[in-house]
C-alpha positions in Angstrom: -125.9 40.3 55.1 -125.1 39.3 51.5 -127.7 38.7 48.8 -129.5 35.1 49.0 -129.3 33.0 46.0 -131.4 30.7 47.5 -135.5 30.2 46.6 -137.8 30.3 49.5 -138.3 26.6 48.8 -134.8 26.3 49.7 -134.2 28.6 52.4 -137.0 26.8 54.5 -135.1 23.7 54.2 -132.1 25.4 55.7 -134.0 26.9 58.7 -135.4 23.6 59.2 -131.5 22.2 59.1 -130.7 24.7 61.3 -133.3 24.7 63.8 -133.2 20.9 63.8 -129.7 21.2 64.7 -130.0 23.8 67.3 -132.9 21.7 69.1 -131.1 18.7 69.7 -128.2 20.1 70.3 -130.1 21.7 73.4 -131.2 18.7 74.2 -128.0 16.4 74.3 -126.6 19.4 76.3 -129.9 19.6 78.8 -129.7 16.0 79.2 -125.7 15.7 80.5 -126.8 18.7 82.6 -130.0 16.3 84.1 -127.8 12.9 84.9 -125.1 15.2 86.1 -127.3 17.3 89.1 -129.2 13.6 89.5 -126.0 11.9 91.2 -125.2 14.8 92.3 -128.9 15.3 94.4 -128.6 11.8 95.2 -124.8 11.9 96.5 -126.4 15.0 98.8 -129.5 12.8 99.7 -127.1 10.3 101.0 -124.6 12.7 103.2 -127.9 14.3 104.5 -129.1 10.6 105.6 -125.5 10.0 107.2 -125.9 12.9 108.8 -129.3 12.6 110.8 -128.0 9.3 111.5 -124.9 10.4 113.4 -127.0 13.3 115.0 -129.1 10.6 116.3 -126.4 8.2 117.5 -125.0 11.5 119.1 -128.4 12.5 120.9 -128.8 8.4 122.2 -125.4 8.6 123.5 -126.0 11.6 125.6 -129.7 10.3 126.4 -128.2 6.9 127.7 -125.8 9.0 130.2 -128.6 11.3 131.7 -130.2 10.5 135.2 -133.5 8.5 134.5 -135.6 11.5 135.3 -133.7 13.6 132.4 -133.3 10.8 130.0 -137.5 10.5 130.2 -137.6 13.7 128.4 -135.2 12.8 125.7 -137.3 11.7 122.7 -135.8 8.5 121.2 -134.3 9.9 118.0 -133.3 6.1 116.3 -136.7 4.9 115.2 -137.2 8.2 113.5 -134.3 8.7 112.3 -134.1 5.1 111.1 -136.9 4.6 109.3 -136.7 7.4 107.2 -132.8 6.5 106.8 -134.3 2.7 105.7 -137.2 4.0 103.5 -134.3 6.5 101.7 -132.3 3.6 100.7 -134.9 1.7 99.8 -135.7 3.7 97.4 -132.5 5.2 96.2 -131.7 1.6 95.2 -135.2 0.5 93.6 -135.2 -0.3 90.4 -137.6 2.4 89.2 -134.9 5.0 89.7 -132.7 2.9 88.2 -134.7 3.0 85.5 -135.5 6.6 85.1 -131.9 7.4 85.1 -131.2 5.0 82.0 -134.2 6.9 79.8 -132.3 10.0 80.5 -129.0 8.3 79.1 -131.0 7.0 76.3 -132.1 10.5 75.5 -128.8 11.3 75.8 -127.8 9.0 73.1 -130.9 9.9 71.1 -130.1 13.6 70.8 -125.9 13.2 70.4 -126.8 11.0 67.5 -129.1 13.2 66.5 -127.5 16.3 66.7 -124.1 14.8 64.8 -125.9 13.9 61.9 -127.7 17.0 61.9 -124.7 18.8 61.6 -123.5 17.2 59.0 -126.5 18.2 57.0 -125.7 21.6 57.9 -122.5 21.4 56.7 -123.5 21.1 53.4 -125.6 24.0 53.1 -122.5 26.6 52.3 -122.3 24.3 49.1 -126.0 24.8 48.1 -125.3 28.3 48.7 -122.3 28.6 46.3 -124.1 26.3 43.4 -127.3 28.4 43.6 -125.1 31.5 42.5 -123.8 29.6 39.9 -126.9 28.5 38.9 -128.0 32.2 39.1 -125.3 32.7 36.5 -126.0 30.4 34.3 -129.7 30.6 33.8 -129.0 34.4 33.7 -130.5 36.8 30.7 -126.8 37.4 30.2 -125.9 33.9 29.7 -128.9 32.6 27.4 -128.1 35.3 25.6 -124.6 34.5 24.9 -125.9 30.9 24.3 -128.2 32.0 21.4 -124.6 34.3 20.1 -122.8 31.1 20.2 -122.7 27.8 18.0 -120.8 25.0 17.1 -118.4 24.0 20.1 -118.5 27.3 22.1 -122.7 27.0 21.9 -121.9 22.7 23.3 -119.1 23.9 26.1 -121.8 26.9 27.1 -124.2 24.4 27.7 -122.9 21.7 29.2 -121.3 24.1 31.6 -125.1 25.0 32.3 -126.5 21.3 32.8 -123.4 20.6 35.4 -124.2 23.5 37.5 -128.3 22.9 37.5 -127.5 19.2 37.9 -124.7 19.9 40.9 -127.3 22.1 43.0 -130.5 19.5 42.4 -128.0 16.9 44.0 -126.8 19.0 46.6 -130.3 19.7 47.5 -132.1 16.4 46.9 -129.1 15.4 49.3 -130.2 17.5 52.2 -134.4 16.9 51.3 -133.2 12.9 52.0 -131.1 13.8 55.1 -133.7 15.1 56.7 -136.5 12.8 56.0 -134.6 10.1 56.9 -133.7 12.5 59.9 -137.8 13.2 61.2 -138.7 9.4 60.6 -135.7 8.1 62.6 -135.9 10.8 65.7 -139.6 10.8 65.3 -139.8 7.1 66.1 -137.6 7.3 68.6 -138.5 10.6 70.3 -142.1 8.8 70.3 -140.6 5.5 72.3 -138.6 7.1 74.3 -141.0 9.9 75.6 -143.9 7.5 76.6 -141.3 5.1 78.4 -139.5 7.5 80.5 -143.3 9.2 81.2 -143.5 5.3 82.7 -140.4 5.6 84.5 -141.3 8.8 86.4 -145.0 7.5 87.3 -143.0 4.4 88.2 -140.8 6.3 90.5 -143.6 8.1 92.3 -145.2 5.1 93.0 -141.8 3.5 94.8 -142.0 6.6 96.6 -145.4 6.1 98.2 -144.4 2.6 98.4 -140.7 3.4 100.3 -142.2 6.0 102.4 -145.4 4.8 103.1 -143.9 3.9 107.0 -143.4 7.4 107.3 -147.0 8.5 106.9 -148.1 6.2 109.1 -146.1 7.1 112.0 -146.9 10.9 111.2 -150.4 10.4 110.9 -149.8 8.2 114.8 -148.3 11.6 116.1 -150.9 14.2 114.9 -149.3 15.4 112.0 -151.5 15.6 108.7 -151.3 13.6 105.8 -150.2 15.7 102.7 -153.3 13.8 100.5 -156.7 14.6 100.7 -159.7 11.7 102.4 -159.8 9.3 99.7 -157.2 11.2 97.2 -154.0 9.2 98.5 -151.8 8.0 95.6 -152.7 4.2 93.7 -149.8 2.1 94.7 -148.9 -1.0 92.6 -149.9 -4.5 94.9 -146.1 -5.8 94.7 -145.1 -2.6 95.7 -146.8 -2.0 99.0 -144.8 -4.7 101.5 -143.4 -2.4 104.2 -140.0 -2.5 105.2 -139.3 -4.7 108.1 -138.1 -2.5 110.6 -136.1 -3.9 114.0 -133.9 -1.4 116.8 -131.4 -3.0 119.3 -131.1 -1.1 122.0 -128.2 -2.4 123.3 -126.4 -1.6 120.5 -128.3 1.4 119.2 -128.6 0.4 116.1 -131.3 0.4 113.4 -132.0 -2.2 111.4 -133.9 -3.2 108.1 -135.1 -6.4 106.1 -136.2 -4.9 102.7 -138.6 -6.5 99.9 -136.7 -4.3 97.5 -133.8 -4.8 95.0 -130.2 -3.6 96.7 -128.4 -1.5 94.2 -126.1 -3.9 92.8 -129.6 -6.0 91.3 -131.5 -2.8 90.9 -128.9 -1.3 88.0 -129.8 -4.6 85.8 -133.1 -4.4 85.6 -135.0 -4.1 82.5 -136.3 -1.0 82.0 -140.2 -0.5 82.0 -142.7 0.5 79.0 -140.5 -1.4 76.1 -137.3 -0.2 77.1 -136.2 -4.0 77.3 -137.3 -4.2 73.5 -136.2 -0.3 72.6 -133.1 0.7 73.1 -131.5 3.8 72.4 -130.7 3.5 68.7 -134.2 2.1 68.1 -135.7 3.3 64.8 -135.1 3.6 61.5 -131.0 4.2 60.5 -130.0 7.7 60.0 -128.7 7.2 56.5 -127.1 9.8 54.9 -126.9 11.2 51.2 -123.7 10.2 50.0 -122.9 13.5 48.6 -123.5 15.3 52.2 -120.2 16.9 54.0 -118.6 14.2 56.5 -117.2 16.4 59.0 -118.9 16.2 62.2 -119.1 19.1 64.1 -120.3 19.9 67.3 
C-alpha cells in the first residue's frame, strides 16, 4: 500500500464515504433479496393450500363411496381443510400485508438512492487523493525554499501554482464534507420514517393474523388441542379486525365456502399504507444535493 497524502481529518471522511456506501449498498441488495423470497413464500403458501384442498376433495370422494359403516370412520376433511384454506386467503389478501410489502419496496428505493449518490461521493475521493500529493509538494521545505530563491515573475508563477493546488483540494474536500451532510440529513429522516412505519406494518400484520386465524384456534381449542398463548396472554386484536369469516359447506357439492369482512386482493394493493406512509413516501426528506464539483458517474 502506497504512502497516504491524506490527514487523518481527511482519511475519516473517506472511511465514512466508504462505509456509507458499503452499508446501503447491503441494504438495497438485502432488500431485493426480502420482496423476492416474500412472493416466493407466498406463491408456496398458496400451492400448499391448493394442495390440502385437493387432498381433501380426494379423501370426500372416497368417503362418499364407502358402505355407511366405513364412511362413519372417515373424518370429514372439508371443514378443516376449508377454513384454514378461507382464513389463508384472507389474509394473504388483507391489506396489512399489502402494506408490509410496499415499506420493503420503499426501503428499496431508500437505499438504491442512497447508495448511487453515495458512490458518486466516492468517486471523487481518487481526486482528493492526487491533490493532496500536490499539495504535499507544494507546501513542501523544497518548494518554499525555492519560493524564497525566486522573485519577480518566477517568485508570482511559483505561487500562484501554490494557491491553485491548496484552493483545488479545499474544494475537492468541502465537496465531499457537503455530500455527506446533505447525505446523513436526507437518509437520516428517512431511515427514521420509514423504520417506525414498517415496525407498524409488521405489528399490523400480526394482528390480521390473529384476526384471520382466530377460527382456527377455536376449533382446536373444541378438539383438545392447546392454545399456543398462555391464560390471559393471548394477542390484543384491533375491534374492526376481529369479525370472523363466514364460513358455509354444501355437501352436495363438496364444496367450501366463504363470505369475508376483509379486502380481496385487487382492493387490498391500493390501500394506503399505515403509520404516515400515505403522507411519506419513499423519497421523503430532504433532497440529496450534490456538490457540483463531485464525479457524476454512477456506479454500482
Amino acid at each position: 500500500m502506497g504512502k497516504s497524502y491524506l490527514s487523518q481529518t481527511q482519511q475519516l471522511r473517506v472511511q465514512q464515504v466508504c462505509t456509507t456506501h458499503k452499508h446501503l449498498k447491503e441494504l438495497n441488495l438485502a432488500t431485493e433479496e426480502a420482496l423476492k423470497y416474500h412472493d416466493k413464500y407466498f406463491a408456496a403458501l398458496e400451492k400448499v393450500m391448493s394442495c390440502l384442498l385437493n387432498n381433501s376433495d380426494a379423501i370426500e370422494d372416497v368417503r362418499r363411496h364407502l358402505d355407511p359403516e366405513s364412511a362413519a370412520k372417515v373424518q370429514p376433511t372439508v371443514p378443516t381443510v376449508g377454513r384454514l384454506a378461507a382464513a389463508h386467503s384472507t389474509w394473504h389478501a388483507s391489506a396489512e400485508l399489502q402494506a408490509l410489502r410496499t415499506e420493503l419496496e420503499f426501503l428499496k428505493e431508500i437505499s438504491s438512492t442512497g447508495r448511487h449518490s453515495a458512490k458518486k461521493t466516492k468517486n471523487s475521493i481518487g481526486g482528493l487523493e492526487k491533490a493532496a500529493k500536490k499539495c504535499e509538494d507544494v507546501n513542501s521545505a523544497d518548494y518554499l525554499e525555492k519560493l524564497e530563491r525566486k522573485s519577480g515573475k518566477s517568485h508570482e508563477k511559483l505561487l500562484r501554482v501554490q494557491r491553485e493546488e491548496n484552493t483545488q483540494m479545499e474544494r475537492i474536500e468541502n465537496g465531499i464534507v457537503e455530500d455527506m451532510r446533505s447525505l446523513a440529513v436526507s437518509l437520516s429522516t428517512k431511515l427514521v420514517t420509514r423504520g417506525t412505519a414498517l415496525q407498524h406494518a409488521f405489528a399490523s400484520v400480526g394482528f390480521q393474523m390473529s384476526a384471520s386465524f382466530a377460527d382456527g384456534s377455536t376449533a382446536a381449542n373444541s378438539h383438545g388441542v392447546a392454545s399456543p398463548f398462555a391464560p390471559g396472554m393471548a394477542p390484543a386484536m384491533p375491534s374492526t379486525r376481529v369479525s370472523k369469516t363466514l364460513l358455509s359447506y354444501d355437501d352436495a357439492t363438496g364444496t367450501y365456502g366463504t363470505s369475508s369482512p376483509y379486502p380481496t386482493a385487487q382492493s387490498a394493493a391500493a390501500v394506503a399504507v399505515p403509520q404516515d406512509s400515505s403522507d411519506h413516501g419513499a423519497a421523503t426528506g430532504v433532497p440529496l444535493d450534490f456538490h457540483p464539483g463531485a464525479d457524476k458517474t454512477a456506479g454500482l
